[in-house]
Each structure stands twice: as C-alpha cells, then as structure tokens.
NUVEXNU-540708 format. One record per residue (C-alpha): x, z, y; residue number from 0. Coordinates in pm, whole numbers, m for minus. Layout:
X | Z | Y | NUM
...
END
This chain:
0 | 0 | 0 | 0
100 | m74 | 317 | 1
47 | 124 | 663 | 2
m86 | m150 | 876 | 3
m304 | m165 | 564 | 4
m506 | 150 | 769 | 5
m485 | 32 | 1101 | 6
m808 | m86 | 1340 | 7
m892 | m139 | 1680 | 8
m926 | 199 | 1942 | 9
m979 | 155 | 2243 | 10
m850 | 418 | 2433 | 11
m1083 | 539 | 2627 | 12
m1293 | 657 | 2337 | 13
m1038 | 958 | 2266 | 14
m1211 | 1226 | 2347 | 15
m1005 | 1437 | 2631 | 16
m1233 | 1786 | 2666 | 17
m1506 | 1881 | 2425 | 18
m1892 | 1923 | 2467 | 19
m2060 | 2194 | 2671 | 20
m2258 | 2254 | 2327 | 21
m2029 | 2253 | 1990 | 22
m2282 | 2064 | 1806 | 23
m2414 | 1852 | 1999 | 24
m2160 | 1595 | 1882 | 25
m2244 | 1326 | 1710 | 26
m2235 | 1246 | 1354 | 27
m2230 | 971 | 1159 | 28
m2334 | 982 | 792 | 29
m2194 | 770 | 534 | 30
m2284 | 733 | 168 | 31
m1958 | 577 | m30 | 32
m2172 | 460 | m311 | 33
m2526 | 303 | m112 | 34
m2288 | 210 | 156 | 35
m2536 | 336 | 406 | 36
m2491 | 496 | 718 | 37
m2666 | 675 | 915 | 38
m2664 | 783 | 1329 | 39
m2746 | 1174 | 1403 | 40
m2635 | 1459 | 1613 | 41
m2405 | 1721 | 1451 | 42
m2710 | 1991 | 1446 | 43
m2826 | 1777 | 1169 | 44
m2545 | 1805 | 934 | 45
m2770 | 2102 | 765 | 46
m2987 | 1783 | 604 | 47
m2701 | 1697 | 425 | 48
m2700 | 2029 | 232 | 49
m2882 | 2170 | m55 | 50
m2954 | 2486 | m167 | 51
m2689 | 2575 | m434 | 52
m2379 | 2361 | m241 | 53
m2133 | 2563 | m126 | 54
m1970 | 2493 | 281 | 55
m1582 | 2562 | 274 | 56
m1437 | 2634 | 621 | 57
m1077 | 2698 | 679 | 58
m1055 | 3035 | 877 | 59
m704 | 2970 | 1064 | 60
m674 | 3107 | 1426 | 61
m437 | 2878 | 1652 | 62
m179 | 3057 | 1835 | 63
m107 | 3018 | 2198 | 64
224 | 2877 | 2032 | 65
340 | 2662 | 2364 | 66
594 | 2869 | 2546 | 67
764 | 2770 | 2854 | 68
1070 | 2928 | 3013 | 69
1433 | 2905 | 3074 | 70
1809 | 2914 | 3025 | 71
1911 | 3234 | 3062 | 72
2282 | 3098 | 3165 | 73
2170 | 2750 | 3350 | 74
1792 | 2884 | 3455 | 75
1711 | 2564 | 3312 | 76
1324 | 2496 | 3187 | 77
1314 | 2504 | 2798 | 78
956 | 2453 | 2619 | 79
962 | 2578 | 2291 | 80
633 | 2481 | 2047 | 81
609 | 2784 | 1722 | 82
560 | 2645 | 1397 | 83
612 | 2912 | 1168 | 84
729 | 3278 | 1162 | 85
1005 | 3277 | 895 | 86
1055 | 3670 | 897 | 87
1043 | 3986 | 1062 | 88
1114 | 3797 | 1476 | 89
1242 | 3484 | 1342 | 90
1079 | 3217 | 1428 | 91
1091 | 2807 | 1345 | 92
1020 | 2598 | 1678 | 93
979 | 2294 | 1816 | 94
1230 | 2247 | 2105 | 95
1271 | 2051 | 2406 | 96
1520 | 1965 | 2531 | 97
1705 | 2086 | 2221 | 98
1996 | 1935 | 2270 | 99
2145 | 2216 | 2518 | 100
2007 | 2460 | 2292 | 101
2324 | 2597 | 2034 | 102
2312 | 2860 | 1845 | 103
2365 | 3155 | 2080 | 104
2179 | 3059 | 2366 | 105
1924 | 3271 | 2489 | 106
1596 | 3176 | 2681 | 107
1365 | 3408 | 2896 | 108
994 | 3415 | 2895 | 109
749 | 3561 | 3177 | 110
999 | 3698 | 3361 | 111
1200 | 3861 | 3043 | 112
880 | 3993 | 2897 | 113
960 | 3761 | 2593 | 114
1367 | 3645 | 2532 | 115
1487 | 3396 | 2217 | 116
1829 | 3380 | 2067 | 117
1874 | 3044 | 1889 | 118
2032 | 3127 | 1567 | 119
2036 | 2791 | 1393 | 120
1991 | 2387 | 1464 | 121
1738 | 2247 | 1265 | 122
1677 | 1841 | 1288 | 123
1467 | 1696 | 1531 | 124
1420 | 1944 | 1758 | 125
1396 | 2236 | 1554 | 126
1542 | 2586 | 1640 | 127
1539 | 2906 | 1428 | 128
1457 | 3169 | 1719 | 129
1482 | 3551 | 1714 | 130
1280 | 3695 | 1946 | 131
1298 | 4053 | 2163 | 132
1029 | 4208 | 2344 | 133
832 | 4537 | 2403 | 134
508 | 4606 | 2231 | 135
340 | 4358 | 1972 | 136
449 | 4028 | 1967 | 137
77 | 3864 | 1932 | 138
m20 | 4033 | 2249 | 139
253 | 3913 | 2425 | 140
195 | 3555 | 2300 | 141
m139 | 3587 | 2404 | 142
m52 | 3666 | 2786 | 143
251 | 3413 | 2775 | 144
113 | 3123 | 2581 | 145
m88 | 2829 | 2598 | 146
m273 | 2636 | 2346 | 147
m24 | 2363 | 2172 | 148
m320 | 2078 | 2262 | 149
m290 | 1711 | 2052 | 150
m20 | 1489 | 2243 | 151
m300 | 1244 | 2289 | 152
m498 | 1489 | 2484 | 153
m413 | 1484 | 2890 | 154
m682 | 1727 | 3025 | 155
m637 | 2065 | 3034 | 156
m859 | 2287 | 2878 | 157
m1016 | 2570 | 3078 | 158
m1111 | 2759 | 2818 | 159
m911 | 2813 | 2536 | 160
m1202 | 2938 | 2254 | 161
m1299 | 2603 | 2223 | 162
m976 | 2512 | 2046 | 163
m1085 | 2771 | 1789 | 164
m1365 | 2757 | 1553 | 165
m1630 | 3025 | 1622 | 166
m1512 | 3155 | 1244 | 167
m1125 | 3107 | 1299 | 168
m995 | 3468 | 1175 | 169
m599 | 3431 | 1034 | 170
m330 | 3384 | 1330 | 171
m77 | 3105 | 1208 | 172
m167 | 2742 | 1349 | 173
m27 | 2513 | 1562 | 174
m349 | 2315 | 1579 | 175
m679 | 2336 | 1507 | 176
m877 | 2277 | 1188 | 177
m1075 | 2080 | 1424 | 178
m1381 | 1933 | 1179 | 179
m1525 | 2271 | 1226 | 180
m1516 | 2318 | 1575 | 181
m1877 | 2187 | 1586 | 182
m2025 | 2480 | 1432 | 183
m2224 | 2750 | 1617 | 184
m2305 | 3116 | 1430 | 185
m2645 | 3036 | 1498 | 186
m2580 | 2693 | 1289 | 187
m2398 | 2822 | 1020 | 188
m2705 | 3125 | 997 | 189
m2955 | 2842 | 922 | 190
m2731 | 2650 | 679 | 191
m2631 | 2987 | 507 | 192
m3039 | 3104 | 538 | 193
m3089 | 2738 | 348 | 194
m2892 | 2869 | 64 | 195
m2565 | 2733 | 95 | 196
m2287 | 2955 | 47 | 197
m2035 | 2997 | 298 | 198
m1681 | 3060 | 155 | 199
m1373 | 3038 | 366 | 200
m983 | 2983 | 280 | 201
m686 | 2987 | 492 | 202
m438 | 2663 | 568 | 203
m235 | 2714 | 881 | 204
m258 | 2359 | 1082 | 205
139 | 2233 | 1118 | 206
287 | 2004 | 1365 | 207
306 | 1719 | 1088 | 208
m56 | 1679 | 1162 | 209
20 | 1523 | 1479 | 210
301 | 1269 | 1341 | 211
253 | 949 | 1260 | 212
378 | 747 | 939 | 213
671 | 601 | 1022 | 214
754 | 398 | 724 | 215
571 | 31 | 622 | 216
496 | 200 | 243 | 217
263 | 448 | 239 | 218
418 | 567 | m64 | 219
773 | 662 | 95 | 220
567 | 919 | 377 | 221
700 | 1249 | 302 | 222
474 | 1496 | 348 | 223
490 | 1764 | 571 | 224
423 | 2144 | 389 | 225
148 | 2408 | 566 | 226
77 | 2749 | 404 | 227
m234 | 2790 | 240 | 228
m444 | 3093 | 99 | 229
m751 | 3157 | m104 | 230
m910 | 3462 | m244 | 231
m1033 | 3572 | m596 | 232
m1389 | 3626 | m452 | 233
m1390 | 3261 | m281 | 234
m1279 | 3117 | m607 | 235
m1514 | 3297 | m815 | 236
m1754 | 3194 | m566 | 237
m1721 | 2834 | m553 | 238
m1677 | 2847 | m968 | 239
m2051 | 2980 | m963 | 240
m2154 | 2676 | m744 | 241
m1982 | 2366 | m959 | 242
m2096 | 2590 | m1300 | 243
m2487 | 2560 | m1180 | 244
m2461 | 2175 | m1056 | 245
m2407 | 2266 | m672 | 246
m2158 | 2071 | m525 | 247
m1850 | 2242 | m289 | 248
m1870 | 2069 | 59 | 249
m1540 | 2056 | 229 | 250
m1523 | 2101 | 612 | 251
m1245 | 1903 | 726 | 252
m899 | 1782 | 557 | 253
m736 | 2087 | 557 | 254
m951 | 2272 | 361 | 255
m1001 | 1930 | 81 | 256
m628 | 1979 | 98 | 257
m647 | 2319 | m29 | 258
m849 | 2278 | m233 | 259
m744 | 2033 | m473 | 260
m413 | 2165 | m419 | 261
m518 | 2441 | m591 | 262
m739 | 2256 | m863 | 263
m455 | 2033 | m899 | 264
m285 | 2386 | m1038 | 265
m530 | 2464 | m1254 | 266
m704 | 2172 | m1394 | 267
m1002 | 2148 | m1179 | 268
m1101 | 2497 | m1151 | 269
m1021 | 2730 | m922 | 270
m831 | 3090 | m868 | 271
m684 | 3298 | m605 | 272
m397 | 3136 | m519 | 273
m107 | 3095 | m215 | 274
172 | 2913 | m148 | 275
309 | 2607 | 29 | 276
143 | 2256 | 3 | 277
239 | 1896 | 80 | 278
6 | 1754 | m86 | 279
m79 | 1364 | m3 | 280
m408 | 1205 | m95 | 281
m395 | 879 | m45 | 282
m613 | 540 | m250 | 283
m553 | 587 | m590 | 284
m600 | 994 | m588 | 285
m824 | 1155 | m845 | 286
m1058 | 1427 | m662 | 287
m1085 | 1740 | m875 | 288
m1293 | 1960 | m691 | 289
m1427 | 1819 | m387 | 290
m1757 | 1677 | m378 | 291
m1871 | 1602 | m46 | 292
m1710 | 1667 | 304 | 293
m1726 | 1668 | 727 | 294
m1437 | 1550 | 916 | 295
m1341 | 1392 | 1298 | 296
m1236 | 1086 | 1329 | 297
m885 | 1069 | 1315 | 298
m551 | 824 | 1424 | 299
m496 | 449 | 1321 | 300
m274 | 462 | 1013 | 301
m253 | 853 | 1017 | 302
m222 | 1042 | 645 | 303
m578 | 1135 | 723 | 304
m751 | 811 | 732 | 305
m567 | 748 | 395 | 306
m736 | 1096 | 265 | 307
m1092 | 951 | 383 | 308
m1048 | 606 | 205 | 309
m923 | 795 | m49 | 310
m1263 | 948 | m83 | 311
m1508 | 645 | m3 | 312
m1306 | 386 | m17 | 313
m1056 | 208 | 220 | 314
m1335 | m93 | 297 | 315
m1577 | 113 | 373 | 316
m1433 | 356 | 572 | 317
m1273 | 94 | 787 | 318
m1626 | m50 | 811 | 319
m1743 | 285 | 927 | 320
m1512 | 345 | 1208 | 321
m1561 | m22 | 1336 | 322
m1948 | 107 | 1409 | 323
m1855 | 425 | 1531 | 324
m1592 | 205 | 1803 | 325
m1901 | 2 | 1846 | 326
m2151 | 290 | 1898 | 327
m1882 | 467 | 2126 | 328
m1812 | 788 | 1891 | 329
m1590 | 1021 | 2031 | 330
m1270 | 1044 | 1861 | 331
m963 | 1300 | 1777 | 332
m1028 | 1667 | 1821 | 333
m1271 | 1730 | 2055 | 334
m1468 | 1395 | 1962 | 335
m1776 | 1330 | 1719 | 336
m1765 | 1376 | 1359 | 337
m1851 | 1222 | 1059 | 338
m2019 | 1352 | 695 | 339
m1949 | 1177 | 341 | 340
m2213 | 1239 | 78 | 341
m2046 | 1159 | m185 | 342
m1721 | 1013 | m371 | 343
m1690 | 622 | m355 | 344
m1732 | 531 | m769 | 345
m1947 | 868 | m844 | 346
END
C-alpha cells in the first residue's frame, strides 16, 4: 500500500479552528460499511445508533497543560519545551525548541524560577530528558505555568481550556486530546447510559506521534509511535458480559479501538486487565478482534488514522465518505464534526 493511496482533497478552510458553543451539537455523519449508506445528523443523535446491551468505551485521559515557555538561564534566551512523558520521579521526556542550544547541563527557568529544567540527555529530533525543581506539587505548578499543547493545524487560541478535555477525562498524562469524545455532555452520556448501554472507560495517554505525518511512500515501513495504555479488571469483565450476551463494544475514538485490540490482540479476542506500552498499527488488511462499532473525527490526508478507519469499512468507502462530508462542509480535525461506523466492512 501506498500513502498517496489515503490522500483526498481538503480544503483548508474546513479545519475546524475553535469548537462549538454546545459539545454536541456537531455534526455527524453515519456510515454503514456493509449497506454503504450514509446518513446526515447532529451529534445528539449518536444515542440512535446504540442498543440496549452495547457497551460505549471512552478513553478517560486528562491533557496536561504540557506547553511550557521560558528561558536560558545563561543566555535569557526563549526555550519552549512540549512534555511527552514523565520517565521517573522529575524526569521528564520533551519536545524542544530550539534544541539545538540545549546540551546536557543547561538549565531553563519557568514563571519567573517557579519551575527550572536541567537537560540531562539529547534525544533525536528535538527531544530532551529534563529534571525538573520546584516548590510544592508539580501538577499544580503545571497548571498555573502551562498551556494546552493545541494541534499544529490549529491557529486560534482557545479561551477556555475545558474544552480540550472531555467532560469524563480523569488520568493526567496526554499531550493531546482523545478528541472523538469531546462531543459528549453528562447529560448525553445519562440518556445513552439510562438506554442501557454500559459505559466503561480505559486509559491511553494521547502522544505527540498523533500529530506526525507518514513520512515514507509504503505504508508498511511507518513506524509506529508507542502511548501508554491501561484497563481495569472490572472494565474487562464488563465488556466480556456485553460480547458474551450478543451486545456489541462501541469504541469512542482511535485511541480507545487501539487499546483495545491491543489488548485482545494479547489474549485472543477476549479481554483482561492489562497495561503497558502500545504501537500498535491498524492499517487495510488488519483483523478486528474486539471492536464492533465506533465514533471518531475526521482526521488528516494520509494520517495512520484514516488507514485505521479504512481499515474498518473499507478504504473505498471511507474515501467516498469524506468526499461528502468536504461536500456537505463537515468540520474537520479536533474541534470539527464527527462521524459513527455501524459496523465492520465484510461483517
């Protein structure tokens, strides 16, 4: 397979640059792999699309204000440092810029030297391990210091920063947002719950791979990038019940389909309490093991998540879909519309 092989046509005004007043009044567009249908509604809808029995999986990550901007403490000269991932105890993997006057010894201040970094190794592209110093707890002070690491694609800022966090997002760790379920609303997920669809959440923390693009012309030479994920024995047990009595498990957005058959991937289609690292890449040609039916945005030409999609319903089709949602003017990328997937292409 070949990249270009996912490409089509955005215009670029269509990339949605702050979200909706109301979370669901997105859009949604409805697509049925195996009737080729589709259907136009409003995101308040999505509860006709589930039945009693099913079983809504939402990935609970909380994104940190992980964009920190300061400087040299010899030079005084403006660093920006984006957290990816607390390695231990202060030490922290980053995104730097510019990295190339950062060696290991340098130190950078924060707010005034509420918040100082030692760089104590080079990493490629960018990447620093940081310790950092500071009084009090370190969440707190990244919360007063930090803004919200927003999509390079979106210019606007955002004046408030909840709505780059689901309404259920619970477990600090991202550096973006699981952004498929930032249309729900507790009084939304009330009725679908009230319906009789279980609500079960797991944990992925969102990395910066999300946000790169494949690089290479074969699909099948993109190296994954690895996020951590987490899900309990009661989930599992949970979402067991469900697929044992016919429901199906409804996946809301690609992280948590990631997660998911990562972990049925482990243990041949069923599913346990389980943690670890995953770079898993579903792509055309992947054989779902637990996922049955899923929401997600609309996502980047040639991105690892279109593949994920066609892997799901079907390259064609899904290409077909996102030429009407360009025509009907869908929002796209994280704060656009979204779209629902009944079922797998061949099922």
């Amino acid at each position: 397979m070949n990249t270009n092989d996912f490409d089509f046509e955005l215009p670029e005004e269509l990339i949605a640059q702050t979200p909706l007043e109301q979370r669901d009044a997105s859009k949604l567009l409805v697509i049925d792999p195996v009737t080729k249908e589709m259907t136009d509604t409003h995101f308040d809808h999505i509860i006709d699309q589930l039945n009693p029995g099913d079983a809504l999986v939402m990935n609970n990550t909380r994104v940190l204000p992980a964009r920190l901007y300061g400087e040299k403490n010899d030079t005084h000269g403006h660093v920006e440092f984006l957290l990816l991932k607390n390695t231990q105890g202060d030490q922290w993997e980053v995104l730097a810029k510019p990295a190339k006057r950062l060696k290991v010894g340098a130190k950078v201040s924060f707010g005034d030297g509420r918040l100082t970094a030692t760089v104590t190794e080079e990493l490629d592209h960018g990447g620093r391990i940081v310790e950092f110093s500071y009084d009090g707890i370190f969440l707190e002070v990244l919360e007063s210091l930090g803004e919200m690491p927003l999509p390079p694609y979106i210019h606007e800022k955002l004046e408030d920063r909840d709505r780059y966090q689901t309404v259920y997002a619970k477990e600090n760790g991202s550096a973006a947002a699981p952004t498929a379920g930032l249309h729900f609303t507790p009084e939304l997920l009330q009725n679908i719950e009230a319906k009789g669809v279980k609500l079960v959440y797991l944990t992925l923390h969102v990395g910066l791979g999300t946000f790169r693009p494949v690089s290479v012309d074969n699909v099948d030479e993109h190296e994954m990038h690895s996020e951590f994920y987490t899900l309990s024995q009661e989930a599992a047990d949970t979402l067991n019940s469900v697929k044992a009595t016919g429901g199906r498990i409804v996946a809301v957005g690609t992280t948590s389909i990631r997660t998911l058959e990562t972990i049925g991937n482990k243990y041949n289609g069923r599913l346990q309490a389980d943690s670890g690292w995953t770079n898993i890449f579903i792509k055309p040609g992947y054989q779902f093991t637990v996922v049955d039916a899923f929401s997600t945005n609309f996502h980047l030409p040639k991105s690892t998540l279109v593949m994920l999609v066609s892997a799901f319903a079907g390259r064609e089709f899904v290409l077909d879909a996102y030429k009407h949602a360009v025509q009907e003017r869908y929002r796209f990328f994280s704060f656009g519309d979204a779209m629902f997937v009944t079922q797998r292409a061949g099922k």
